[in-house]
C-alpha positions in Angstrom: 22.8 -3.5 4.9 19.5 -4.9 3.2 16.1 -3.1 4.1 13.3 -5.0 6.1 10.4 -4.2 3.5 7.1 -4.3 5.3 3.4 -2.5 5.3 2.5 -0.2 7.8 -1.3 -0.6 9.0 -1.8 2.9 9.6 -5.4 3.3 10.7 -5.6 4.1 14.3 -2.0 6.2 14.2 -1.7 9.7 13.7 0.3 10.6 10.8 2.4 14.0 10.2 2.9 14.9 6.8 5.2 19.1 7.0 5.3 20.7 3.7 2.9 21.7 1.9 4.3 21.0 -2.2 3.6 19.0 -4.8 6.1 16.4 -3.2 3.8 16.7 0.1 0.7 16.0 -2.0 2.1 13.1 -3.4 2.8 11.8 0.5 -0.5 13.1 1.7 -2.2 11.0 -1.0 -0.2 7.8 -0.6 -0.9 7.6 3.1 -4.6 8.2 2.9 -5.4 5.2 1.7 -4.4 3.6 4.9 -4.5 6.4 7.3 -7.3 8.4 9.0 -5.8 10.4 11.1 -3.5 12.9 9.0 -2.2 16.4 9.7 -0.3 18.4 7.6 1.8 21.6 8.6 3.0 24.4 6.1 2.3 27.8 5.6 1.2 27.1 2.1 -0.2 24.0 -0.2 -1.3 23.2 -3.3 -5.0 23.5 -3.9 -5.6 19.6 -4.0 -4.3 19.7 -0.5 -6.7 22.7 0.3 -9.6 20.2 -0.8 -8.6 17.8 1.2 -8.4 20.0 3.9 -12.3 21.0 3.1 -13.4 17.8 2.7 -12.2 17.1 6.3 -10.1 14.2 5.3 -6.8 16.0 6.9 -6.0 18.5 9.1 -4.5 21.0 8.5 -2.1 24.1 10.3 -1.0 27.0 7.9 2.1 27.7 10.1 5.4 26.9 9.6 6.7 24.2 11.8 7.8 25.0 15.1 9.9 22.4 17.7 7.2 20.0 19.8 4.9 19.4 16.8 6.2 16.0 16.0 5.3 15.0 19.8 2.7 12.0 19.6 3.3 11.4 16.4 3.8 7.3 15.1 5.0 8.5 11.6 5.9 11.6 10.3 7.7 12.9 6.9 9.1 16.1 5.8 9.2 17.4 2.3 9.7 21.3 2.7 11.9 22.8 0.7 14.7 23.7 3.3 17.5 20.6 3.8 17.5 22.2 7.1 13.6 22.1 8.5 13.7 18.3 6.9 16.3 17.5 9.1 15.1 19.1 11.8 11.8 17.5 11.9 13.4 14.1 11.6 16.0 14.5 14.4 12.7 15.7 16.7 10.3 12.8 15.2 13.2 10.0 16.2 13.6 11.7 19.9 9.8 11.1 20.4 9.8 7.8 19.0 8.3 8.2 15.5 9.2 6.4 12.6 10.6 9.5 10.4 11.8 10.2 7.3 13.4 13.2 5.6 12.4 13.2 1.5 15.1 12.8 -0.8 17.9 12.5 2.0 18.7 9.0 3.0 21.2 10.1 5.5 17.6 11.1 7.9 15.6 8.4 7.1 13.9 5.3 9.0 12.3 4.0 6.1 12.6 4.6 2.3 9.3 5.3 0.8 8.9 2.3 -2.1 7.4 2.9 -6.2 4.2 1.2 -5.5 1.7 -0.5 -8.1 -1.3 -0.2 -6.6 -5.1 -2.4 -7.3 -6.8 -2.5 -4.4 -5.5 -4.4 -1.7 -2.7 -6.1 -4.3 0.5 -4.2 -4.0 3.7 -4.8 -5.1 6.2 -2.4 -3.9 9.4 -1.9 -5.4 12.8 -0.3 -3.9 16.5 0.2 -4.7 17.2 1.2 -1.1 17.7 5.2 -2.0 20.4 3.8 -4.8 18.1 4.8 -8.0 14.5 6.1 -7.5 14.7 6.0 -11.4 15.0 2.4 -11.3 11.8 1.7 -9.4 10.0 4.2 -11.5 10.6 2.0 -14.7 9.9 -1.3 -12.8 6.8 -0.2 -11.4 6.0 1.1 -15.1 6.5 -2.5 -16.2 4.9 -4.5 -13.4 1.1 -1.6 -14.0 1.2 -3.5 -17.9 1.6 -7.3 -16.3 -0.6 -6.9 -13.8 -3.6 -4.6 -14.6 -6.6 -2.9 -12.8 -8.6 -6.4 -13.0 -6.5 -7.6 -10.3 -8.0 -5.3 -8.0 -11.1 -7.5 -7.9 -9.7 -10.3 -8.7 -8.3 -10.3 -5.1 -11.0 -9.7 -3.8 -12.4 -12.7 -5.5 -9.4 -14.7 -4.3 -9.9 -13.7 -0.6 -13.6 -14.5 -0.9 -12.8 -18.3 -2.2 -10.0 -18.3 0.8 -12.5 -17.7 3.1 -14.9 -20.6 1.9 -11.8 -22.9 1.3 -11.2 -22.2 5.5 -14.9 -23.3 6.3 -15.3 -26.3 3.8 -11.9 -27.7 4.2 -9.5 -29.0 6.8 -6.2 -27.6 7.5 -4.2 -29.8 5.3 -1.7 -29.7 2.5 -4.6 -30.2 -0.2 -6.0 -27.1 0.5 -2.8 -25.1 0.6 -2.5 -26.6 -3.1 -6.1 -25.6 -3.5 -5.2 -21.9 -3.0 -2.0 -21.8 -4.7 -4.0 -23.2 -7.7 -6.9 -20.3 -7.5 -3.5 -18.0 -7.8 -2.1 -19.6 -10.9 -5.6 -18.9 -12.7 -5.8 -15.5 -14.9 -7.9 -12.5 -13.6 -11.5 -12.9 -14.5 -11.7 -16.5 -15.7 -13.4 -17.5 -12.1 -14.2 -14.1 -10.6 -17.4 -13.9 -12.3 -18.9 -17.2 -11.3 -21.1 -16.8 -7.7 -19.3 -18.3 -4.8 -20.4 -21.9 -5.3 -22.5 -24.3 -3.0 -23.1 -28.3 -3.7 -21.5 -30.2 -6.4 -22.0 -28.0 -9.9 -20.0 -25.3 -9.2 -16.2 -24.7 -10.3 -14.7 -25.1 -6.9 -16.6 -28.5 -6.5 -14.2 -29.2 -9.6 -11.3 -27.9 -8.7 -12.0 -29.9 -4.8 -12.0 -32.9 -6.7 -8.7 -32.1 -8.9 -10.1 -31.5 -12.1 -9.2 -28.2 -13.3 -9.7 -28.3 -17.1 -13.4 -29.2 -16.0 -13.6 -26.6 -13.7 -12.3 -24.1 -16.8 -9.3 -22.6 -14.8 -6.4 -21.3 -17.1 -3.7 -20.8 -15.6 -2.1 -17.6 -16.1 1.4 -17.5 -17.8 3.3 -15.7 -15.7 
């Protein structure tokens, strides 16, 4: 059966990261961009891990893990290197209602984490459903060259015009046209222009249908 793909918000949840490798590291970073409340148990870790620890931006138990430490969890994921303690923490995480996920062993999994290209708040995620982690290695390799940092604040940008559209506009097919012809526009061609008021600006231009005036290019892809 197909996988529901979806993105956690993970800010106000507490998230369970056991194991302490580079494979945990690799977790620990990936969830911190969303998460704020992160704990990590294993005996050992890698020194990034340690920083973060330091810096106060997990927390962090040097044991190894015990059963009742996934209780009150919302998401946890184990990467140790016993097939055994992975499966173990799953089976407990699922019990007490957590979203788990064993590494590398699909059989004890809720959720498959995706190869992610990451700028900003633009993501594209990319997964073969467990079949071939290879696979969404070299896709995600392809999709960092099409769509570079600059989309990062390009976004941004594009959020910022949204918001403007929502005030100046009414509800209406012509602004859902409006939008979808901001997104056709290459990164940077716009973005540097100040968010316009009266009749000079570019999105005065582009209100009024005339892009080429307005100096939008649409990107080719």
């Amino acid at each position: 059966m197909s996988l529901y793909p979806i993105f956690l918000k993970l800010d106000g949840h507490k998230v369970l990261i056991v194991g302490g490798g580079l494979i945990a590291e690799q977790k620990i970073e990936a969830v911190l961009r969303s998460a704020t409340d992160v704990t990590v148990i294993s005996p050992q870790i890698t020194p990034r891990i340690r920083l973060w620890a330091h810096q106060g931006r997990i927390k962090y138990l040097g044991v190894e893990f015990k059963p009742g430490m996934t209780h009150g969890y919302f998401l946890v994921i184990s990467c140790t290197d016993s097939e055994e303690t992975n499966r173990a923490v799953y089976q407990e995480a699922r019990e007490f209602g957590a979203l788990a996920n064993a590494v590398d062993d699909p059989g004890y999994c809720d959720f498959y984490a995706p190869a992610v290209v990451s700028r900003g708040e633009f993501q594209i995620a990319i997964s073969t459903g467990g079949n071939s982690p290879a696979l969404s290695q070299r896709v995600r390799k392809q999709l960092e060259e099409d769509f570079g940092p600059e989309y990062e604040t390009w976004t941004e940008w594009l959020g910022r015009m949204r918001d403007v559209m929502r005030k100046v506009l009414p509800r209406t097919e012509r602004r859902k046209e409006l939008l979808m012809l901001l997104a056709l526009c290459k990164p940077g061609k716009l973005s540097n222009q100040s968010i316009p008021g009266g009749n000079h600006g570019p999105l005065e231009k582009v209100r009024a249908g005339n892009e080429t005036e307005a100096g939008i290019e649409r990107a080719s892809a």
